[in-house]
TITIMI-104315 format. One record per residue: residue in one letter; x, y, z of N, C-alpha, C in turn; residue number from 1. Coordinates in pm, 1 decimal, m for minus. Layout:
<rs>
- residu; n_east; n_north; n_up; ca_east; ca_north; ca_up; c_east; c_north; c_up; num
- a; X; Y; Z; X; Y; Z; X; Y; Z; NUM $
...
</rs>
This chain:
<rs>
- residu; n_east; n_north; n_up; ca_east; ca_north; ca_up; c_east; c_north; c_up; num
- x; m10599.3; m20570.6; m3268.3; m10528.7; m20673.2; m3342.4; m10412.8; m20610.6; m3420.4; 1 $
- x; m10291.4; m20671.4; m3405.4; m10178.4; m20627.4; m3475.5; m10203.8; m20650.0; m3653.5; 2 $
- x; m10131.4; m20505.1; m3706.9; m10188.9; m20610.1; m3841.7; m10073.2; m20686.9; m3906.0; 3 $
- x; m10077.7; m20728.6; m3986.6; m9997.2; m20798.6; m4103.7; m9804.9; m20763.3; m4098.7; 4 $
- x; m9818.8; m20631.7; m4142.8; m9729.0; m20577.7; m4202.3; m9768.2; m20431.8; m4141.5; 5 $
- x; m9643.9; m20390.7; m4073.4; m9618.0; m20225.2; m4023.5; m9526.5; m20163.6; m4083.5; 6 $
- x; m9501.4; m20041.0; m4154.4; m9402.9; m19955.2; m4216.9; m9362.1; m19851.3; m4107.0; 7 $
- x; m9286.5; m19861.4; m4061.1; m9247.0; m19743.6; m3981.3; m9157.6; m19675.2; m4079.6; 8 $
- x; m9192.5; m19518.4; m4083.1; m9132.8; m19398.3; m4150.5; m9123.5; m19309.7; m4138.8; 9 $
- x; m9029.2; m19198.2; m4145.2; m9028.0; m19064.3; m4085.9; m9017.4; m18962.1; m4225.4; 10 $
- x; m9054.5; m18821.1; m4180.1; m9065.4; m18737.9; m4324.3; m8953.4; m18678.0; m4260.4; 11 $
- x; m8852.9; m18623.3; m4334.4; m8738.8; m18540.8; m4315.7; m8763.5; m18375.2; m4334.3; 12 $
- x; m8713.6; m18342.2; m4214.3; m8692.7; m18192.3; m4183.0; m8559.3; m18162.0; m4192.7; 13 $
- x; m8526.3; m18043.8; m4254.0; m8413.5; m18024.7; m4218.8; m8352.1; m17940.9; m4081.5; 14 $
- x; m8430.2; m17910.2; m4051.8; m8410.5; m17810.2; m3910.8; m8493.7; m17879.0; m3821.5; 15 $
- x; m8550.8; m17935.1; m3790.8; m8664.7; m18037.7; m3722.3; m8599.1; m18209.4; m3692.5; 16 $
- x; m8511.1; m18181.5; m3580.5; m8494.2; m18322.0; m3549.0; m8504.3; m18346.2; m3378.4; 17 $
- x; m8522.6; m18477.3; m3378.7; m8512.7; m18619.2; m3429.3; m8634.8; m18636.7; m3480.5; 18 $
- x; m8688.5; m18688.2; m3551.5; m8837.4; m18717.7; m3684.2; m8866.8; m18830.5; m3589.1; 19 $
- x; m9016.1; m18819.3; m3503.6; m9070.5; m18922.9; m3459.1; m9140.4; m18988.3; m3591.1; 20 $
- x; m9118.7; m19129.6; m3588.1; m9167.8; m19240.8; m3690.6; m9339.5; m19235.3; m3676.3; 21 $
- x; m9337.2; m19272.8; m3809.2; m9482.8; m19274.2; m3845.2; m9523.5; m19430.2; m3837.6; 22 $
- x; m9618.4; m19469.6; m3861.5; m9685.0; m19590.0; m3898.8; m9765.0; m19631.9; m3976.8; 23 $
- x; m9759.2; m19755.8; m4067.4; m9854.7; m19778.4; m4155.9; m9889.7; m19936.8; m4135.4; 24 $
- x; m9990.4; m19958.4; m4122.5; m10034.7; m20095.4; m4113.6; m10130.4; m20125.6; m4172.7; 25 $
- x; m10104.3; m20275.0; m4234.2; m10166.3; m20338.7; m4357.7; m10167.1; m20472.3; m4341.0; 26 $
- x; m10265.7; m20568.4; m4384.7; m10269.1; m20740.2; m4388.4; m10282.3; m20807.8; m4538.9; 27 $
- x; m10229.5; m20688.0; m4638.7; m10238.4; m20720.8; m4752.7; m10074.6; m20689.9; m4817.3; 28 $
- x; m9982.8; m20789.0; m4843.2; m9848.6; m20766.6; m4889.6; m9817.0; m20681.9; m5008.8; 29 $
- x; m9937.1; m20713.5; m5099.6; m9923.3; m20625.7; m5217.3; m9922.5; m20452.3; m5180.2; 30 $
- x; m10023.7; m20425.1; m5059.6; m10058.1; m20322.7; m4989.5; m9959.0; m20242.7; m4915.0; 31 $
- x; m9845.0; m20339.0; m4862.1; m9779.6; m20292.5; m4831.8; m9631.5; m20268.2; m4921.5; 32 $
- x; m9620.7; m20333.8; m5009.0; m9530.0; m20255.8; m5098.2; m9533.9; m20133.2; m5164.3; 33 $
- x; m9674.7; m20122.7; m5193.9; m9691.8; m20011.2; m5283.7; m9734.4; m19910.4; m5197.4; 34 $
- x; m9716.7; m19911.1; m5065.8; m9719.9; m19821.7; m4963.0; m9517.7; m19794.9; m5002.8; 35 $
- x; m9457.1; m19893.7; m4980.4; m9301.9; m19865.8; m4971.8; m9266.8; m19765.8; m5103.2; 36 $
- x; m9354.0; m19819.7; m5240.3; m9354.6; m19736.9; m5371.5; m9324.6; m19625.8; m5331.0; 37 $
- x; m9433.6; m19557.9; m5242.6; m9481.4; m19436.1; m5222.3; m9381.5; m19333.9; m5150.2; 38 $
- x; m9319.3; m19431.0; m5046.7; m9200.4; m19371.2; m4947.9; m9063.1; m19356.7; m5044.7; 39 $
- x; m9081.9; m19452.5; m5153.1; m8920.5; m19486.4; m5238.8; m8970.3; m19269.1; m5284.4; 40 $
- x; m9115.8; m19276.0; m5380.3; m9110.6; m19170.6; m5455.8; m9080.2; m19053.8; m5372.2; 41 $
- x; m9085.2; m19060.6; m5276.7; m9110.5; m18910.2; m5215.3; m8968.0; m18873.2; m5068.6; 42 $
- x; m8884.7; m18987.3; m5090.6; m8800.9; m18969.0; m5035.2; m8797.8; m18968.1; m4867.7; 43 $
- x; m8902.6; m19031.3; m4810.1; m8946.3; m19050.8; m4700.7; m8797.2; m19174.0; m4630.3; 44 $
- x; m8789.8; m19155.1; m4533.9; m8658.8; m19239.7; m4458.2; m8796.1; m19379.3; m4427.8; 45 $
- x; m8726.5; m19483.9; m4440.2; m8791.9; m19609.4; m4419.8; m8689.1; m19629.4; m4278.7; 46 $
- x; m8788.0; m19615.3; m4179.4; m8731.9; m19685.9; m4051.7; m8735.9; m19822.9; m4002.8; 47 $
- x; m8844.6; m19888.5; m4044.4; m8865.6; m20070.2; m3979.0; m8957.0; m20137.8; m4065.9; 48 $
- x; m8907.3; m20233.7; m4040.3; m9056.3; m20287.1; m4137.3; m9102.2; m20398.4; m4030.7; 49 $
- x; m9198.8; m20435.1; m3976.3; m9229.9; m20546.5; m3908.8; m9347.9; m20619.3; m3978.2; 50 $
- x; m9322.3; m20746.2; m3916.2; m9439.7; m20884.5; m3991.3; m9475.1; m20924.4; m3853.6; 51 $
- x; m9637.2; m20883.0; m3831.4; m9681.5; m20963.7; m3685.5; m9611.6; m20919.5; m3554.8; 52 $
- x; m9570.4; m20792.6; m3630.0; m9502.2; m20719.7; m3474.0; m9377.7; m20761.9; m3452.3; 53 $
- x; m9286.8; m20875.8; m3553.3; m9175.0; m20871.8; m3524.7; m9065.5; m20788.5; m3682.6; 54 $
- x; m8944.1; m20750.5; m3564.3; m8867.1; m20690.8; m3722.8; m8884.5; m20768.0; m3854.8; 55 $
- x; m8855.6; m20773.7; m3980.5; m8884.3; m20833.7; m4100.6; m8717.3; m20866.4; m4113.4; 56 $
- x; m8676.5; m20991.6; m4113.2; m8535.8; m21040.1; m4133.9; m8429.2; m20958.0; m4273.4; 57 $
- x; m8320.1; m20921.8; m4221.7; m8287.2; m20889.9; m4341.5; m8275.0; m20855.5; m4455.7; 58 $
- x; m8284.2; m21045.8; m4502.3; m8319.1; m21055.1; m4657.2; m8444.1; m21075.4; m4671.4; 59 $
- x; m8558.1; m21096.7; m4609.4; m8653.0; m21062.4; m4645.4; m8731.4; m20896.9; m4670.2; 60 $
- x; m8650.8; m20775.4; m4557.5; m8672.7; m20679.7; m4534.8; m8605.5; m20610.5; m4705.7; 61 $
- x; m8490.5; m20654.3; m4703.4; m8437.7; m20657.0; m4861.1; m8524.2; m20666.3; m5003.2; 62 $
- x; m8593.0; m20743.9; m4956.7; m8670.3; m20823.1; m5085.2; m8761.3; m20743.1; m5108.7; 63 $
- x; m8841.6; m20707.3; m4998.7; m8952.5; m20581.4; m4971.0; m8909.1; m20510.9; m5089.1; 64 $
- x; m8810.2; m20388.8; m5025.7; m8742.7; m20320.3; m5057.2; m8743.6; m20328.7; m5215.2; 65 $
- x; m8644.6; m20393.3; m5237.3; m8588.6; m20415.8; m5380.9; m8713.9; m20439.2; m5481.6; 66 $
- x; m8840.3; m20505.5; m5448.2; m8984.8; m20523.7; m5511.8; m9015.2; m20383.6; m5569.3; 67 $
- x; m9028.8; m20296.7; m5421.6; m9103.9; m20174.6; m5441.1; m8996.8; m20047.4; m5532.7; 68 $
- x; m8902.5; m20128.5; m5543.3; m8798.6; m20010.2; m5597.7; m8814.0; m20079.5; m5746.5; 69 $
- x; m8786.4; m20174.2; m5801.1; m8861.3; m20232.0; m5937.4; m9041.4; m20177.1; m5924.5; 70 $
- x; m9081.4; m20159.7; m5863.2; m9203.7; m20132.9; m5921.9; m9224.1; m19998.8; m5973.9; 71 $
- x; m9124.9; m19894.2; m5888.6; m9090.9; m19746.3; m5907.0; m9043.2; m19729.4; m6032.7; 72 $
- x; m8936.8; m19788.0; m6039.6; m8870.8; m19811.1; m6127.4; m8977.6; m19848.5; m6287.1; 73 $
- x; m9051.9; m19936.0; m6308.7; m9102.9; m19944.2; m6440.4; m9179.7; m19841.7; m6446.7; 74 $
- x; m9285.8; m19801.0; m6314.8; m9386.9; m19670.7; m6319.4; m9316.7; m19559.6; m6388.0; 75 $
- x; m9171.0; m19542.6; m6375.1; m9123.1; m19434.5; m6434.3; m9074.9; m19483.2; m6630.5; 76 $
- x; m9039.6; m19561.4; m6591.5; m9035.0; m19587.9; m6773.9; m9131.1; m19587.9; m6840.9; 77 $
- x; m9236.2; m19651.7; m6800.9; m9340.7; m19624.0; m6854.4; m9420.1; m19484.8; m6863.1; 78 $
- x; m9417.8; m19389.5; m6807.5; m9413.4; m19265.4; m6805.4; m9328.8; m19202.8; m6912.9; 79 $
- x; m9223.7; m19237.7; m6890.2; m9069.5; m19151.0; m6995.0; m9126.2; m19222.2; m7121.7; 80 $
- x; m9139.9; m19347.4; m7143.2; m9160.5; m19386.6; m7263.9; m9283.4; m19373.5; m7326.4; 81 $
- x; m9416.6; m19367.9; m7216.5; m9552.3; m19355.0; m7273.1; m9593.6; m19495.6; m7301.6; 82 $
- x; m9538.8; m19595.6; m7247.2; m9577.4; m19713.1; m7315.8; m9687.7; m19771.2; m7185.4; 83 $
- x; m9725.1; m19849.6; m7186.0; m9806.8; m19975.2; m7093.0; m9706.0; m20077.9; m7009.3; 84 $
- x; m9766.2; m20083.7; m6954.6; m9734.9; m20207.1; m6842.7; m9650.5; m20354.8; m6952.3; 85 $
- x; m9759.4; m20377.6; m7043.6; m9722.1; m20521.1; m7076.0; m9585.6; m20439.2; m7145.3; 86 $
- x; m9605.9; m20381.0; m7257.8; m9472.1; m20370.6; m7373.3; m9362.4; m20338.5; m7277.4; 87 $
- x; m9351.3; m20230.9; m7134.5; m9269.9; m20208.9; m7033.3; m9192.3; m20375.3; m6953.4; 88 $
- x; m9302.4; m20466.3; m6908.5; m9246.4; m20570.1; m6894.7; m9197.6; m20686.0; m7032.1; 89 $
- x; m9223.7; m20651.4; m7154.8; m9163.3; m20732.4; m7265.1; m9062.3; m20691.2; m7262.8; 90 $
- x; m9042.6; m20578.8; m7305.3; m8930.9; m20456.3; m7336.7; m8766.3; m20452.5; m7213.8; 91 $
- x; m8818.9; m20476.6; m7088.0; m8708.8; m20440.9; m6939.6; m8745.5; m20535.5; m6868.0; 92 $
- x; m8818.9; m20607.5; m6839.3; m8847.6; m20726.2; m6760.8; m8900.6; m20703.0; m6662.3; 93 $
- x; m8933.5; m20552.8; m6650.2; m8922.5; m20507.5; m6481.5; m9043.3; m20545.4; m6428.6; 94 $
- x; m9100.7; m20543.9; m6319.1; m9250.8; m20557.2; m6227.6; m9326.5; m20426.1; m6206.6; 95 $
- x; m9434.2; m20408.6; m6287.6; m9511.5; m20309.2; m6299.1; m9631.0; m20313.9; m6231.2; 96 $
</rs>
């Protein structure tokens, strides 16, 4: 069974090319963002994103995207600042 949501991603070599793509598959959306979290932190190339085996449109592939990069994004303020989730979203608005 196909699942949900596939991340195709490659780890970068610098002397090691072409980077055959990896795969991650998930039927949980939250699951799969914070899989994308993970690729934003570590600098991993995001190759595809598919829904049900087909590409993920655009602006939806966008939206992905832009979620998991706000979620990076407060994980680190909240870190720099030492604060929590809630005062982080009172404080920046961001999605933690």
């Amino acid at each position: 069974m196909i699942p949900k949501y596939t991340v195709e991603y490659a780890v970068r070599f610098r002397k090691h090319q072409p980077n055959q793509p990896l795969h991650f598959g998930t039927d949980d959306p939250v699951a799969c963002e914070e899989f994308l979290v993970e690729l934003l932190e570590r600098g991993f190339r995001l190759v595809g994103l598919k829904h049900e085996g087909m590409d993920l449109p655009g602006p939806e592939f966008d939206r992905m995207v832009k979620a998991a990069a706000g979620m990076l994004a407060a994980r680190h303020i909240c870190k720099a600042l030492d604060i929590d989730a809630d005062e982080e979203k009172y404080r920046f608005g961001m999605a933690a």
